[in-house]
Residue frames as qw, qx, qy, qz and C-alpha x, y, z in Angstrom:
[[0.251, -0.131, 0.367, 0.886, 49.00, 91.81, 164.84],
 [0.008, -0.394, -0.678, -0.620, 46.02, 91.77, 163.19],
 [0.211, -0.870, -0.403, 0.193, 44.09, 93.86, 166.53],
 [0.349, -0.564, -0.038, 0.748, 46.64, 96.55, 166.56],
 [0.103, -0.023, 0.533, 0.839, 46.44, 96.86, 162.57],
 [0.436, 0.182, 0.342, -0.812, 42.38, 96.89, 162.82],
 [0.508, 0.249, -0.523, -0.637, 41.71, 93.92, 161.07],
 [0.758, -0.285, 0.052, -0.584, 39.61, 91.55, 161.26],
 [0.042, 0.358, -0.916, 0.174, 40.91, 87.96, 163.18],
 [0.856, -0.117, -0.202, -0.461, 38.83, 85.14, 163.42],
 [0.119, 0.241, -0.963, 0.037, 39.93, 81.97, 165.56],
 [0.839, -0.176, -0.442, -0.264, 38.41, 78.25, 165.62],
 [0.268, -0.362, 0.790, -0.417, 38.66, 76.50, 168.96],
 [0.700, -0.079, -0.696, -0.136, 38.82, 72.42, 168.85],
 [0.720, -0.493, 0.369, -0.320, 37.71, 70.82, 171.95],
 [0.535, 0.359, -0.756, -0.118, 39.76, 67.19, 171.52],
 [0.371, -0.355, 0.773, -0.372, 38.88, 65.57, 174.60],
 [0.866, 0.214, 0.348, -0.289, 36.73, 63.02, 172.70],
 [0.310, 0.704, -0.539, -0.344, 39.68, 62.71, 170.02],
 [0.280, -0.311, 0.891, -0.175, 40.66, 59.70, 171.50],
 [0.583, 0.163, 0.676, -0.419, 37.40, 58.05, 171.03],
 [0.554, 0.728, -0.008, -0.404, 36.99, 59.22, 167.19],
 [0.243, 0.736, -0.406, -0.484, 39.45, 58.53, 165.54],
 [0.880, 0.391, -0.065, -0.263, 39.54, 56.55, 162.19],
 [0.578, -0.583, 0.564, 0.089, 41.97, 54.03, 162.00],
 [0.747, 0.439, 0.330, 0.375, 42.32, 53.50, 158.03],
 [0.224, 0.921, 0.091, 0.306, 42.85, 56.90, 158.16],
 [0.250, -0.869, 0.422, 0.066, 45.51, 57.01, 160.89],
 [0.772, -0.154, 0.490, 0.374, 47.56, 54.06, 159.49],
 [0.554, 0.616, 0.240, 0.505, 47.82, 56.21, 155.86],
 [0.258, -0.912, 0.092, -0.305, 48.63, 58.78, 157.93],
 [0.571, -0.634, 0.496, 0.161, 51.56, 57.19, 160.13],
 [0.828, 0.003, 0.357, 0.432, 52.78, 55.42, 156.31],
 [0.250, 0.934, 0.184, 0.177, 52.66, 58.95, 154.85],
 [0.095, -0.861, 0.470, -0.170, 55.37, 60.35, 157.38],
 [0.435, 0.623, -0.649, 0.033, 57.27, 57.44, 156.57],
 [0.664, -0.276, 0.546, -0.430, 56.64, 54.55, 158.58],
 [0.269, 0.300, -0.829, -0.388, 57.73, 51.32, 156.92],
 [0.690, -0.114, -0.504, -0.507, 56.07, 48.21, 156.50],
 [0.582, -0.070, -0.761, 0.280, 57.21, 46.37, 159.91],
 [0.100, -0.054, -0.481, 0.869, 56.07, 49.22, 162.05],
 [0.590, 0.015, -0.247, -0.769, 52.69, 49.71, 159.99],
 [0.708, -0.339, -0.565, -0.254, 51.57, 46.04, 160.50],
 [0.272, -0.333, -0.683, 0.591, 52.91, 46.31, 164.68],
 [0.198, -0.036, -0.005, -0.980, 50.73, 49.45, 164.27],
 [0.637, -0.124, -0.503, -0.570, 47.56, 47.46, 162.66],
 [0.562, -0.144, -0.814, 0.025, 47.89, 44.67, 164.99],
 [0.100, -0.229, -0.631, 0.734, 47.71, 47.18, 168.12],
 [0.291, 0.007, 0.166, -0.942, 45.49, 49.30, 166.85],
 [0.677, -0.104, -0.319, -0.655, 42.59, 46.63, 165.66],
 [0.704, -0.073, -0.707, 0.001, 40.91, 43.57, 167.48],
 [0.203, 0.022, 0.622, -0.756, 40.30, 45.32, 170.75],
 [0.399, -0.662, -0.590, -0.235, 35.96, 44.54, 171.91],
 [0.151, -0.358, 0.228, -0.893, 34.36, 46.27, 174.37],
 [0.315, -0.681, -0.656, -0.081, 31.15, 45.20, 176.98],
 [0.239, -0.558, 0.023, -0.794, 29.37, 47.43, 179.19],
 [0.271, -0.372, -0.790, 0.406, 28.14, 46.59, 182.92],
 [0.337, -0.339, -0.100, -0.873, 25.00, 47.77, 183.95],
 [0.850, -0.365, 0.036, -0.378, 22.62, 46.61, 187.24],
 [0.663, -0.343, 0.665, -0.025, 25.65, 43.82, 187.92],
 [0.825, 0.244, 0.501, 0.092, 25.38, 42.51, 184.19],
 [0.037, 0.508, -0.545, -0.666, 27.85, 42.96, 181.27],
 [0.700, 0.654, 0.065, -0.280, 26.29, 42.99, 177.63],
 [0.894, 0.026, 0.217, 0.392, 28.29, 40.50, 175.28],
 [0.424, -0.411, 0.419, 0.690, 31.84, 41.62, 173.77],
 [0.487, 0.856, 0.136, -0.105, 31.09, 44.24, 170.55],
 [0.676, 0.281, 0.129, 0.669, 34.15, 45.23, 168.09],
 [0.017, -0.814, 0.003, 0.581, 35.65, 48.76, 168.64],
 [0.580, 0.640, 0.259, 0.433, 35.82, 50.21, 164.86],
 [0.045, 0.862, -0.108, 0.493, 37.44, 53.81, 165.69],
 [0.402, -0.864, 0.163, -0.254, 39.59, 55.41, 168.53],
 [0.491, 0.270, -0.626, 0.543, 42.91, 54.98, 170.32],
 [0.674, -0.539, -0.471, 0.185, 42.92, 53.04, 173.56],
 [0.186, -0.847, 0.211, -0.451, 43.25, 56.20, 176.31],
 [0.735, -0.547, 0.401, 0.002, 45.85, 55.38, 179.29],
 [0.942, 0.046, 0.150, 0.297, 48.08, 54.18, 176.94],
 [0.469, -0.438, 0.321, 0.696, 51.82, 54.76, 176.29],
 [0.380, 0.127, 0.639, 0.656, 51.12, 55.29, 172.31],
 [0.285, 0.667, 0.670, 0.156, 47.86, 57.09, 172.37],
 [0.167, -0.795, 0.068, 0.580, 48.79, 60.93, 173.20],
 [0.086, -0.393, 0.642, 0.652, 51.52, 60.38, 170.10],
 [0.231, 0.290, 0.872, 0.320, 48.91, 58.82, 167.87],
 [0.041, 0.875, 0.464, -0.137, 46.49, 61.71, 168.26],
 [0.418, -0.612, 0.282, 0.609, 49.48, 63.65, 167.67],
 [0.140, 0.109, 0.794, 0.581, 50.23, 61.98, 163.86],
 [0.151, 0.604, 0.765, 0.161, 46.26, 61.89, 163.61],
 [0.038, -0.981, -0.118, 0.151, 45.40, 66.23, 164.38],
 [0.548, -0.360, 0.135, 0.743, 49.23, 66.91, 163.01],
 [0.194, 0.329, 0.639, 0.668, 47.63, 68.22, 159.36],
 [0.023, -0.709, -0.700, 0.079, 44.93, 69.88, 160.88],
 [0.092, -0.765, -0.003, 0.637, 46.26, 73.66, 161.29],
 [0.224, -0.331, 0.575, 0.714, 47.52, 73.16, 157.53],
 [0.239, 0.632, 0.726, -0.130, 43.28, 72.82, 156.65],
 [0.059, -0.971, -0.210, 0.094, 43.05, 76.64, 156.95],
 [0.672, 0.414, 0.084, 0.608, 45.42, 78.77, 155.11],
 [0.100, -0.659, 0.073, -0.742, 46.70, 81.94, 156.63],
 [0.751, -0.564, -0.218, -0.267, 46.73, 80.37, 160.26],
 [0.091, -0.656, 0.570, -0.486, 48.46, 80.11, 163.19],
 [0.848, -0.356, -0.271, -0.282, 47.49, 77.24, 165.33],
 [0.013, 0.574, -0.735, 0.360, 48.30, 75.96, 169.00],
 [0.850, -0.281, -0.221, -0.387, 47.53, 72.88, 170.18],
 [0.222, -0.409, 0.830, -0.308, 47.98, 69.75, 172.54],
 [0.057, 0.069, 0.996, 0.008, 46.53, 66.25, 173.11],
 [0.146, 0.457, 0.792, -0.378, 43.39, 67.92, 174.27],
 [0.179, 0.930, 0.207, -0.246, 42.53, 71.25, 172.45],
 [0.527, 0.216, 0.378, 0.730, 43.53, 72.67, 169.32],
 [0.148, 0.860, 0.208, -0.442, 43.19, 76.62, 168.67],
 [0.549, 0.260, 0.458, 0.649, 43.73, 77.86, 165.31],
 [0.042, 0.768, 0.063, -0.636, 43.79, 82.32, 164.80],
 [0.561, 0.630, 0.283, 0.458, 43.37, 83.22, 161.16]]
């Protein structure tokens, strides 16, 4: 509307493929008790989402087991819908917007 009417349109384009990797997990558990989640689904939440480690393998050796602080585990059944809850607020940032998105990429057209 705004090309036909000559005004000016501005859009933001989110890459998300790294969404997965980012994302705060104090911030998505207030975030999944916000849209109502009760307390028996919040702690099966907490318990999946923390207490994962990580190593690395390099040359044939793996560097000891580190804590992951951040991100939802990719390949899983929950993470898609958890990135979902986590980027659901995001188009509602930017008043006057439109916004399409998916798991991976978020466009938003003032």
């Amino acid at each position: 509307r705004g090309l036909d009417c000559v005004e000016m349109v501005g859009a933001l384009l989110f890459d998300m493929s790294k969404a997965f990797d980012i994302v705060n997990l104090e911030l998505l558990l207030l975030k999944l008790e916000f849209y109502g989640f009760d307390n028996n689904a919040l702690s099966f939440f907490e318990r999946y989402l923390f207490g994962w480690k990580q190593c690395v393998q390099y040359d044939g050796e793996f560097s000891s087991l580190q804590p992951l602080s951040s991100g939802v585990r990719q390949g899983s059944i929950l993470g898609p819908l958890l990135i979902i809850v986590f980027t659901n607020d995001l188009p509602h940032a930017i008043l006057s917007s439109a916004a399409v998105s998916s798991v991976d990429e978020v466009q938003i057209v003032m």
